[in-house]
ZAMARGU-4260 file (C-alpha; in steps of 0.2 Angstrom, whole numbers, plus 5000, padded with zeros to 4 digits):
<rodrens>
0) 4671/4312/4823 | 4665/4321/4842 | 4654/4306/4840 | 4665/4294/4837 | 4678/4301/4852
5) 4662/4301/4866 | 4658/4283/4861 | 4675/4279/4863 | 4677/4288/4879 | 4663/4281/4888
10) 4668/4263/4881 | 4686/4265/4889 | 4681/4271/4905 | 4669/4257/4909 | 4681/4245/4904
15) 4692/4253/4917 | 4678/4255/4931 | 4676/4236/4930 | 4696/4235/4933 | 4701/4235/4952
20) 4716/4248/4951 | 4721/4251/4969 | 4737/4260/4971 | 4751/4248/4967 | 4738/4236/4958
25) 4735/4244/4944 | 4741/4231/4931 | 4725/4227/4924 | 4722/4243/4917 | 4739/4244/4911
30) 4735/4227/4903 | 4720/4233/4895 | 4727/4249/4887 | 4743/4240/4883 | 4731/4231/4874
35) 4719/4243/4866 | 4733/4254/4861 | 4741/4237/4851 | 4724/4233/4842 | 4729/4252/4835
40) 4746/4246/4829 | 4754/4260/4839 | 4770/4256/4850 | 4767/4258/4871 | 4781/4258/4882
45) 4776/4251/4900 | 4789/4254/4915 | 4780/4245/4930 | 4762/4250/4927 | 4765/4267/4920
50) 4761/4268/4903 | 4769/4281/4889 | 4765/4285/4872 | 4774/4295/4860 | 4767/4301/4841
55) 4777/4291/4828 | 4786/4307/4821 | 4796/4311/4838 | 4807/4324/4834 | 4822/4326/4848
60) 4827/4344/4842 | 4806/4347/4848 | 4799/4351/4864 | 4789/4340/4871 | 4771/4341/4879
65) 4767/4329/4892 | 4746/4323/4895 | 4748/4314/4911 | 4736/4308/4920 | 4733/4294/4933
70) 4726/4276/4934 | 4724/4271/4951 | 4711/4274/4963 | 4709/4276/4982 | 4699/4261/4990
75) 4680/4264/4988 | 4670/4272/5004 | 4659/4260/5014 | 4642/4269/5010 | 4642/4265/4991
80) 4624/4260/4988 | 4629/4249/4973 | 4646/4240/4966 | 4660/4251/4963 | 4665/4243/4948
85) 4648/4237/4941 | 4641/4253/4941 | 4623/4254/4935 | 4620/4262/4917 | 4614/4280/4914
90) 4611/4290/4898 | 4620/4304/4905 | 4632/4299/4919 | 4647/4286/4921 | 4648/4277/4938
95) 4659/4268/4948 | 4674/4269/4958 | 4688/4282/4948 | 4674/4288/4935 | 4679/4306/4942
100) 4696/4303/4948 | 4703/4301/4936 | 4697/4291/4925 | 4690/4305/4918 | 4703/4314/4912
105) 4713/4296/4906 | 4702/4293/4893 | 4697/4311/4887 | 4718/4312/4884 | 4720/4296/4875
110) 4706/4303/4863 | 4715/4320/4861 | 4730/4310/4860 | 4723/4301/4845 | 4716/4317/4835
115) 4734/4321/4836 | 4745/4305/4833 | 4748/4306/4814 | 4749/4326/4813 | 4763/4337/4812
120) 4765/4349/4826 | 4778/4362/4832 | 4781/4351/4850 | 4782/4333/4852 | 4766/4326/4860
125) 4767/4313/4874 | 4754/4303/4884 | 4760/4297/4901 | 4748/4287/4910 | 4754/4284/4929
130) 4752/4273/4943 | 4753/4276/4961 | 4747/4294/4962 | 4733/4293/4975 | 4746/4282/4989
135) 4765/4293/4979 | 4772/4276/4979 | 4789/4274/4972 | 4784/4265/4955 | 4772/4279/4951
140) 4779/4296/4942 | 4791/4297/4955 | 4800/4282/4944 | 4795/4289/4927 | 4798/4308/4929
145) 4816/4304/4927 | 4814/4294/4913 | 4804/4304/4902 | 4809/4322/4906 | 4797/4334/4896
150) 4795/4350/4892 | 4780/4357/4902 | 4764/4346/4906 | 4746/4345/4906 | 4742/4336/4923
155) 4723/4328/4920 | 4714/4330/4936 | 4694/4335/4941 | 4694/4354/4939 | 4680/4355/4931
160) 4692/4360/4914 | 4697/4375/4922 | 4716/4378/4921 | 4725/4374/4941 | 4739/4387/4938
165) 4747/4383/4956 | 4745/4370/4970 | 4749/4368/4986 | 4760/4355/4991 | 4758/4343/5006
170) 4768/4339/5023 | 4761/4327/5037 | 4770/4328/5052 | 4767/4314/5064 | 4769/4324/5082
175) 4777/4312/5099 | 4774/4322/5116 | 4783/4311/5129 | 4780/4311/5147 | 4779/4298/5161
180) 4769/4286/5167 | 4759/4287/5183 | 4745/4280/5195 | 4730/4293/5190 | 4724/4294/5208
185) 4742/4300/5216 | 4744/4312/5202 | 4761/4302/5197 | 4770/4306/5181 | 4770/4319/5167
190) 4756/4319/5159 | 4759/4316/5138 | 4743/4324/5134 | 4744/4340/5143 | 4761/4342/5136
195) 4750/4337/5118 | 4737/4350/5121 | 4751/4365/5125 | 4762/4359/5110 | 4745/4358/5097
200) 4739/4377/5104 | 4757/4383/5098 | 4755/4374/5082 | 4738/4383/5081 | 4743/4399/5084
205) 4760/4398/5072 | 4758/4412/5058 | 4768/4410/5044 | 4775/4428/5040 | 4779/4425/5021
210) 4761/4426/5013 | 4763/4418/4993 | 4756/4430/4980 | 4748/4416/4970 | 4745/4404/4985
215) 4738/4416/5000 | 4745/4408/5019 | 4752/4391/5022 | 4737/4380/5029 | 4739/4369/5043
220) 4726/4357/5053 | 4728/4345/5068 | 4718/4330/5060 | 4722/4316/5073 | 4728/4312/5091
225) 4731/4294/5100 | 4735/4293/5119 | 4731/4282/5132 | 4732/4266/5138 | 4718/4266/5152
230) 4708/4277/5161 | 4719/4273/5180 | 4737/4277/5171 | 4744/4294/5166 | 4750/4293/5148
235) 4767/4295/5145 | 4764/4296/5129 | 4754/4304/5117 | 4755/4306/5096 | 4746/4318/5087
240) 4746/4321/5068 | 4748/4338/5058 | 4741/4339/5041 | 4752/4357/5029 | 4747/4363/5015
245) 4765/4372/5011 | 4765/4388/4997 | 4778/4390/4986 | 4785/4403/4997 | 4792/4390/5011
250) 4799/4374/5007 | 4794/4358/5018 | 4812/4356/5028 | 4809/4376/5032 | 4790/4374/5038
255) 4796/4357/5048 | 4812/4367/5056 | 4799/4383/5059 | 4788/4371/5069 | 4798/4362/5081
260) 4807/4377/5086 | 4791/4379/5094 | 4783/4364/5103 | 4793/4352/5115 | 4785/4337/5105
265) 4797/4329/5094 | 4790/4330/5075 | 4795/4319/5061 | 4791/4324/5042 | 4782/4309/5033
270) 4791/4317/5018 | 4799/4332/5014 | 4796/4329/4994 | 4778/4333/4992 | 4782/4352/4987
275) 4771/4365/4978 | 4769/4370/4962 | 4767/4384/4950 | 4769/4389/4931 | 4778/4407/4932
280) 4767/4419/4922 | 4777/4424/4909 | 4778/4402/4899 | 4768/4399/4885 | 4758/4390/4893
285) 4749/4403/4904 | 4746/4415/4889 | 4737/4401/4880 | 4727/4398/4894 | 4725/4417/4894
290) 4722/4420/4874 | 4706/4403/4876 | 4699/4412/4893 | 4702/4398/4906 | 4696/4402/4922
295) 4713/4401/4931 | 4713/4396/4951 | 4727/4390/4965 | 4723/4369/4968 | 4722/4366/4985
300) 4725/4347/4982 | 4742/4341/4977 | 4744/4328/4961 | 4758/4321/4949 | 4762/4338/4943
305) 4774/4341/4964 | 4784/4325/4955 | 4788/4334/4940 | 4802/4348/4936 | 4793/4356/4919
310) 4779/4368/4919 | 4762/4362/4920 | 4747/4367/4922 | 4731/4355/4928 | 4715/4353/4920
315) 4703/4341/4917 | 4686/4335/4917 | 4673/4332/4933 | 4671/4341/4950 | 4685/4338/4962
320) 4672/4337/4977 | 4666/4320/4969 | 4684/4313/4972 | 4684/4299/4983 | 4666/4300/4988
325) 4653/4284/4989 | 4643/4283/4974 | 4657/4291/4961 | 4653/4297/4946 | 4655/4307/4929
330) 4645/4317/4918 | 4645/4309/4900 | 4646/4331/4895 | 4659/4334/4907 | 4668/4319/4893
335) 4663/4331/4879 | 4670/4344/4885 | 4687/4339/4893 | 4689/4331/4875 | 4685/4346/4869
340) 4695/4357/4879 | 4710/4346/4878 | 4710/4346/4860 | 4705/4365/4859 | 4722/4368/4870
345) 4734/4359/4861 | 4728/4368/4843 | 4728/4384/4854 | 4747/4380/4861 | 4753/4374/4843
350) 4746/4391/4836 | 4754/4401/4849 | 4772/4392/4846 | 4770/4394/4828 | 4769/4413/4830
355) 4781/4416/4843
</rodrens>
């Protein structure tokens, strides 16, 4: 049967390789699984391109646990070396664009999924397969979280099957200094950037007092700036981008309020919705992650799981240093074992609700 579920994974994912599944674009692969999941005579319900699967003895007085993972992809980097989604063959690896991320964890799921379908277990088992996850479009779990409402989650991601206990969430605040224009040579005007340059030192220098006992300190990087129109005029203008990776001791609105009390710049949050996450200690599924020995850690990438209101943890097969790198790829063991794991967790989680 391990057999049987690797052949079928590697199958699967190649399929989907050779589908372009851009954020927003994903309908071919939501075609195809569609599709593959009907050849199996078992029902799929498609909202947009989001995919959801439910085992035939759905109980409502149950809990219900969630795989989810994701099946668009970012747009492939420039320095691929061959075709993104015409990979060449390998014994051991699987290439292409979203072999890693995460295509990996879509079909190591869908086989779990399948062990699973037609046995009885103390929880309801759900697969949610997304869209829009890489660009949080509206269509993507933003749109399904509220219509499938489970229990807790297992969020499938590149983390090498370790257990993602926490992540951090995400603000991007897109900066304007505003001066006035002048002739460079009469030194005219307020210069935008020097007004910038104070305003990006006193975002440098913030220190966010609450430290998170799980997270460690908010993160924050100035990753772009833009001024300038040419080199004889003073800019009166000049835009600047921050990038925040929040802890679940702030919220967005707080870290965004914090901020402009303390440049003159006038700051505007590209959302204030992208919040952290983290599974308090004491929900099942932390001690099963515990009782199998899952190396635990805090994900400093933000996924599906900040649209969702249930515990979750995230785990899944591949190395999150691959995402979104030229030349993608998976390892056909890292398959093995993220089949393994997830089927390994859901006995482990059934075991540990049956003897609670």
């Amino acid at each position: 049967m391990a057999n049987e579920y690797i052949h079928n994974s590697i199958e699967i994912l190649r399929s989907l390789i050779s589908l372009k599944s851009f954020s927003g674009e994903e309908n071919l692969r939501s075609d195809y699984l569609c599709d593959f999941f009907a050849k199996k005579e078992i029902p799929v319900r498609r909202s947009h391109n989001n995919i959801v699967v439910h085992q035939p003895h759905c109980d409502g007085g149950k809990p219900t646990l969630m795989l989810n993972s994701h099946l668009d992809t970012v747009k492939p980097a420039s320095t691929y070396t061959f075709d993104p989604f015409n990979p060449p063959l390998s014994d051991t690896r699987i290439f292409g664009l979203g072999s890693n991320d995460a295509g990996a964890s879509v079909v190591c799921m869908i086989q779990a999924f399948l062990h699973f379908y037609n046995k009885e277990l103390p929880f309801n088992l759900m697969l949610a397969l997304s869209c829009e996850e890489e660009n949080s479009g509206l269509n993507g779990m933003k749109k399904l979280a509220g219509e499938i409402n489970p229990d807790m989650a297992i969020i499938g991601e590149p983390t090498a099957m370790r257990a993602a206990i926490a992540e951090r969430g995400l603000l991007v605040i897109d900066a304007l200094a505003e001066g006035e224009s002048g002739h460079a040579a009469r030194d005219e005007g307020v210069n935008a950037i020097y007004i910038a340059l104070n305003d990006i030192e006193a975002v440098r220098k913030t220190v966010f007092e609450k430290i998170s006992p799980m997270m460690g300190k908010v993160k924050l990087t100035v990753t772009q700036i833009n001024a300038g129109t040419q080199h004889n005029v003073v800019p009166d203008k000049c835009a600047f981008v921050i990038d925040i990776r929040p802890t679940d001791v702030y919220t967005n609105p707080e870290i965004l309020s914090l901020l402009q009390g303390k440049v003159q710049s006038r700051l505007t949050a590209r959302s204030l919705t992208n919040k952290s996450s983290a599974t308090p200690l004491e929900h099942p599924l932390m001690k099963v992650v515990e009782h199998l020995g899952i190396e635990t850690y805090t994900s400093p990438t933000t996924s599906d799981w900040m649209r969702i209101a249930c515990p979750a943890i995230k785990m899944g097969p591949g190395e999150s240093a691959r995402s979104h790198q030229a030349d993608e790829f998976v390892l056909i063991d890292e398959l093995q074992k993220g089949i393994d794991g997830y089927i390994q967790f859901i006995k482990g989680y059934a075991d540990f609700i049956t003897d609670y």
